[in-house]
C-alpha positions in Angstrom: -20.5 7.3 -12.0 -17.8 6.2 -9.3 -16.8 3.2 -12.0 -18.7 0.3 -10.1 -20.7 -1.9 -12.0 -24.1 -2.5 -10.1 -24.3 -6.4 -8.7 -26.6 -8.6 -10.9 -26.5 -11.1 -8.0 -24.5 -12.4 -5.1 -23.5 -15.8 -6.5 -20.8 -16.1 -8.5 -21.4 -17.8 -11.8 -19.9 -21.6 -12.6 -16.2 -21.0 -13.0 -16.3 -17.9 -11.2 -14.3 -16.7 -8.2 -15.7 -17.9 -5.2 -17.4 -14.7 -3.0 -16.2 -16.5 0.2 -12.9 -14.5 0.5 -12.4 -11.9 3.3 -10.6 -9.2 1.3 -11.2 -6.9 4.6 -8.8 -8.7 6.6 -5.2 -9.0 5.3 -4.5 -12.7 3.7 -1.8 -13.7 6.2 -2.7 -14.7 10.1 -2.6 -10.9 11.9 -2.5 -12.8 15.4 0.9 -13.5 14.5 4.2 -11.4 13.8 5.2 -13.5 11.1 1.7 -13.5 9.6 1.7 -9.7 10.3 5.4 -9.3 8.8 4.1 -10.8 5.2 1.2 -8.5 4.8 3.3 -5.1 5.4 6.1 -6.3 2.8 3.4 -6.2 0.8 2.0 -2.8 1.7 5.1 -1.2 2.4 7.2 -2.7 -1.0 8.4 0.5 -2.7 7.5 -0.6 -6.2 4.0 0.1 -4.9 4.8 4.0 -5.6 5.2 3.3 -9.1 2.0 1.9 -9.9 0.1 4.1 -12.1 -3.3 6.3 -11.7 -5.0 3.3 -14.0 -3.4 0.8 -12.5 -4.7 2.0 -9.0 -8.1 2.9 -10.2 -8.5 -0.8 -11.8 -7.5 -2.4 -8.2 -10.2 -0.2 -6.5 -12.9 -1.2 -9.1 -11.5 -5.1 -8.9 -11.6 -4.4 -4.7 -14.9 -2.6 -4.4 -17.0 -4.7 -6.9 -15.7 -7.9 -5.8 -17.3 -6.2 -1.5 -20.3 -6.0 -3.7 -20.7 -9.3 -5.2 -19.2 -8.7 -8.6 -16.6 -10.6 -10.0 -14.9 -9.8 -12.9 -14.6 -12.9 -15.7 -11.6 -14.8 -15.5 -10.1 -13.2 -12.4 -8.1 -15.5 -10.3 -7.7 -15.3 -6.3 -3.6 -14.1 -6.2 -4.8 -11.7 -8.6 -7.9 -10.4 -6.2 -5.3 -10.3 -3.5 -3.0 -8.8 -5.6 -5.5 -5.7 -6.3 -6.3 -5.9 -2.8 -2.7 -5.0 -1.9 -1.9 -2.8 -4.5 -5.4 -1.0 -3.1 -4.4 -1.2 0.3 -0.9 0.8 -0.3 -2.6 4.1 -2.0 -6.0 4.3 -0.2 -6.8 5.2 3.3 -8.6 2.1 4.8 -10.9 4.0 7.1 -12.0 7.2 4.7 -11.3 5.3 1.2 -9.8 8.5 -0.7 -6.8 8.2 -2.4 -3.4 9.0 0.0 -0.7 11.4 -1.3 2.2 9.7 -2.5 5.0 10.8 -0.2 2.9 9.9 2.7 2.0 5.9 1.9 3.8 3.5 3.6 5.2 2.5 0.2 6.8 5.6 -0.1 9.1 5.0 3.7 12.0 3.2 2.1 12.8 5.7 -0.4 12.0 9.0 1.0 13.4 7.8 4.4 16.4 6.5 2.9 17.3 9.8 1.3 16.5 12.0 4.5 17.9 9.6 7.5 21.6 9.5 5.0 21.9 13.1 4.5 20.7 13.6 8.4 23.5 11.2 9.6 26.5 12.6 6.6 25.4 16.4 7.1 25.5 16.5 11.0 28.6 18.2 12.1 27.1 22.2 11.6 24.0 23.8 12.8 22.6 25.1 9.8 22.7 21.4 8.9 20.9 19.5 11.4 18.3 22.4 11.3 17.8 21.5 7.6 17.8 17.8 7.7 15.8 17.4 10.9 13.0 20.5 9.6 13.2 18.5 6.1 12.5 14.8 8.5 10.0 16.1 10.2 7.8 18.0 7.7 7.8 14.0 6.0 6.9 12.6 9.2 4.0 15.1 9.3 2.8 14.2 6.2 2.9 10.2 6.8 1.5 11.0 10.5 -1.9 12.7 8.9 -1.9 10.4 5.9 -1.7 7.2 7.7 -3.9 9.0 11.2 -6.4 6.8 12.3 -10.4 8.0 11.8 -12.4 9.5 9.1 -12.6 12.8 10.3 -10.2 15.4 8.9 -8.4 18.2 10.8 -9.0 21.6 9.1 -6.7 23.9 7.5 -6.1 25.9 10.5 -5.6 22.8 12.8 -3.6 20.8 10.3 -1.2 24.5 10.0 -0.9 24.1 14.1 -0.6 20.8 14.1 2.5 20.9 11.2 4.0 23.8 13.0 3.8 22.4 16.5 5.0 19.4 15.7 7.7 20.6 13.0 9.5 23.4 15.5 9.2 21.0 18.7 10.9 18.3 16.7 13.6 20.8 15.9 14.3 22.5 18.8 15.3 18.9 20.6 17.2 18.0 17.9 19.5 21.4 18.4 19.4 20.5 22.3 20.8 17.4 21.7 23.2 18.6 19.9 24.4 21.2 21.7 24.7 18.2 24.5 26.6 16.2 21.8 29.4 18.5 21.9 30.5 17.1 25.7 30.4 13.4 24.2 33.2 11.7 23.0 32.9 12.0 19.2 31.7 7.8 18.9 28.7 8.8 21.2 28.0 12.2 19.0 27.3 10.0 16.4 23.8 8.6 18.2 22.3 12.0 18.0 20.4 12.2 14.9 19.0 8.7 16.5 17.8 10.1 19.7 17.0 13.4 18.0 14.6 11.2 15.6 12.9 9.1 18.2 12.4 12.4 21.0 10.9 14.0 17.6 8.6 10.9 17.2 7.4 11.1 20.3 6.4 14.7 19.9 5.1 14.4 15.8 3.1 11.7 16.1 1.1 13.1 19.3 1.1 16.5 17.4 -0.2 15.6 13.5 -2.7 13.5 15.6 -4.0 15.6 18.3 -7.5 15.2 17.2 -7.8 12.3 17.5 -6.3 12.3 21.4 -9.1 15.0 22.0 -12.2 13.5 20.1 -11.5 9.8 19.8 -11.2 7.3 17.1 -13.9 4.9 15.5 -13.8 1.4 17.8 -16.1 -1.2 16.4 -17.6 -4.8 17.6 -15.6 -7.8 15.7 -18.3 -7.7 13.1 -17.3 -3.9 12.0 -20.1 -2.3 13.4 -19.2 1.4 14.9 -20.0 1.8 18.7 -18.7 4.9 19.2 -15.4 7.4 19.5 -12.8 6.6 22.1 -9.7 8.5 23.1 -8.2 5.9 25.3 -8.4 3.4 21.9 -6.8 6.6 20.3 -3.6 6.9 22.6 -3.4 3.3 22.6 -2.6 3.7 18.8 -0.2 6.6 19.2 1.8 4.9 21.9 2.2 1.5 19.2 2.8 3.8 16.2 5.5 6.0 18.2 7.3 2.4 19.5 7.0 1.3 15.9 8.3 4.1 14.2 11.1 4.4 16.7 12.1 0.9 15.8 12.7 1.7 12.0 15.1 4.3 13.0 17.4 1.8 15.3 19.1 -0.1 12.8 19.0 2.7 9.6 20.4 5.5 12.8 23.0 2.7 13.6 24.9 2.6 10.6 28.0 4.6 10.2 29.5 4.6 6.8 33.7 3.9 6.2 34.3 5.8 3.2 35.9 9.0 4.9 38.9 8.3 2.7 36.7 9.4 0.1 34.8 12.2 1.1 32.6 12.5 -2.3 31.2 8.9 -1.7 30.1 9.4 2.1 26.6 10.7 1.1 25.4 7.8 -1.2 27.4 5.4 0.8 25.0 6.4 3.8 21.9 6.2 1.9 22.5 3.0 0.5 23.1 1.5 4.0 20.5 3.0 5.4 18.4 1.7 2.3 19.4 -1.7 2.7 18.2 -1.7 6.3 14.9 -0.2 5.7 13.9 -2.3 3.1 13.8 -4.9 6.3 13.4 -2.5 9.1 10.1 -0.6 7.7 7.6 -3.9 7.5 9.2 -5.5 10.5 8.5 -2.9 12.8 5.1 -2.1 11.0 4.4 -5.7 12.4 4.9 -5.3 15.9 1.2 -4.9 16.1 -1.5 -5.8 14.0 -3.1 -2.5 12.3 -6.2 -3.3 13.5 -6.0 -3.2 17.3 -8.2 -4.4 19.7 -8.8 -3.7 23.7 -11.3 -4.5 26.7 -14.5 -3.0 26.9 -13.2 -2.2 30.9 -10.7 0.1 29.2 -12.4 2.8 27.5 -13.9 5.8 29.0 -16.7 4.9 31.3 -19.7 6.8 28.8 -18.6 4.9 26.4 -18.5 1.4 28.6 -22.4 2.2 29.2 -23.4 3.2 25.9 -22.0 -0.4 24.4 -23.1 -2.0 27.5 -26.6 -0.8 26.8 -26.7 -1.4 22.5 -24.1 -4.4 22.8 -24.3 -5.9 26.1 -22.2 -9.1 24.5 -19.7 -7.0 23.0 -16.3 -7.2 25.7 -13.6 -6.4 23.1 -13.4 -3.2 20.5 -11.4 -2.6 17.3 -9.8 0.0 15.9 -7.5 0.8 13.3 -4.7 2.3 14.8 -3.3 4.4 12.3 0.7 3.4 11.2 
């Protein structure tokens, strides 16, 4: 079977974990930034990446059965949360399937730290920024599609488009910034893989998510259930995830390393610096708004207004996850 056990009952037993918790919802305040800032330190904590195939199968189990009224003996609350977090870091909330590694948010500090140092040591040639930014952006394509918003999947052909469109417009602005680079004093030159990174954003993110900008994402009433797909919801999401993502670069982008004295330690100098910062900078900017969105009824597309208008006359505010 799928490794649930089948609830006996909805009440707990004496001594058992209450069945009153709201696992769906994260367990700090997400009206809040600082409520917002604790949950993604825990989704985005590197160590998450670590966690092996049976550890993440047992949080699943612990996550699902506990949705279904089953409660394993002896299990405390911080260790429900605990499963619920380690859950939350390796499976897709709206689809449930298990996300590639390189492309959880777990997964940012490390593989960004690696890519943003080499993009800001190797930057002087060509060949290099061609390498480091194709490298940058074929990540960012895989967090954009593992972390999209919906449970509908591009196919191979569109996910190929998508990749290559978004890959090759990424890198052709980074060479054209560049190539402008060369007329700025060398301090200035220095900000290029930043702006190259947050132009590339804005066209990766659009690009690994089309889709979604064409069919609309899943908005829900407040108690979950679906009322329809809405693009307006969906480039509401890009626009936050492109403004967040453009923030982790800012301080990482900012650093510039002193060790030029010793050539050989520029690279892991770089890396380590631009670690440092995105151990912080990654959940911070996660936080600048909550993952699960909300807007007016007035604000979607007017078929959908009358559709909820008609099933859900009360409803005046959807939900929707907007992807991160």
């Amino acid at each position: 079977m799928n490794g649930l056990e089948r609830p006996q009952s909805k009440a707990s037993m004496p001594g058992d974990l209450s069945l009153d918790i709201n696992i769906k919802e994260p367990r700090w305040d997400q009206s809040t930034f600082t409520g917002r800032a604790q949950h993604f330190f825990f989704v985005t904590d590197p160590r998450n990446i670590l966690k092996s195939s049976e550890t993440l199968e047992e949080a699943r189990v612990t996550v699902e059965n506990y949705r279904l009224g089953v409660v394993k003996p002896g299990l405390t609350e911080d260790e429900l949360w605990r499963a619920k977090y380690i859950y939350d870091s390796a499976f897709h909330p709206d689809t449930g399937e298990k996300m590639v590694v390189v492309g959880r948010m777990s997964a940012q500090v490390p593989m960004n730290m690696t890519i943003t140092g080499c993009m800001l040591t190797f930057y002087r040639t060509t060949p290099a920024v061609v390498f480091w930014q194709w490298v940058n952006q074929s990540f960012n394509a895989v967090v954009n599609y593992t972390n999209r918003s919906g449970d509908a999947a591009l196919t191979t052909n569109q996910l190929a488009a998508a990749y290559v469109s978004a890959t090759t417009g990424a890198v052709v602005t980074a060479l054209g910034l560049k190539s402008l680079a060369k007329r700025l004093p060398a301090v200035m030159s220095r900000f290029v893989p930043f702006f190259a990174v947050a132009a590339a954003n804005c066209i990766n993110i659009p690009f690994m998510r089309q889709r979604e900008l064409k069919y609309g994402i899943p908005v829900t009433d407040e108690n979950g259930n679906r009322l329809g797909e809405s693009v307006n919801a969906a480039k509401s999401g890009i626009v936050q995830v492109v403004v967040s993502r453009i923030g982790m670069a800012v301080p990482a982008m900012g650093k510039h390393s002193g060790s030029y004295r010793f050539p050989v330690l520029n690279a892991p100098v770089q890396v380590g610096l631009v670690g440092l910062c995105l151990v912080f900078a990654t959940p911070l900017c996660c936080a600048l708004f909550p993952q699960k969105s909300s807007m007016s009824v007035s604000s979607l597309e007017p078929d959908l207004q009358e559709r909820i208008q008609q099933n859900s006359p009360h409803t005046t505010t959807v939900f929707f996850n907007k992807g991160l």
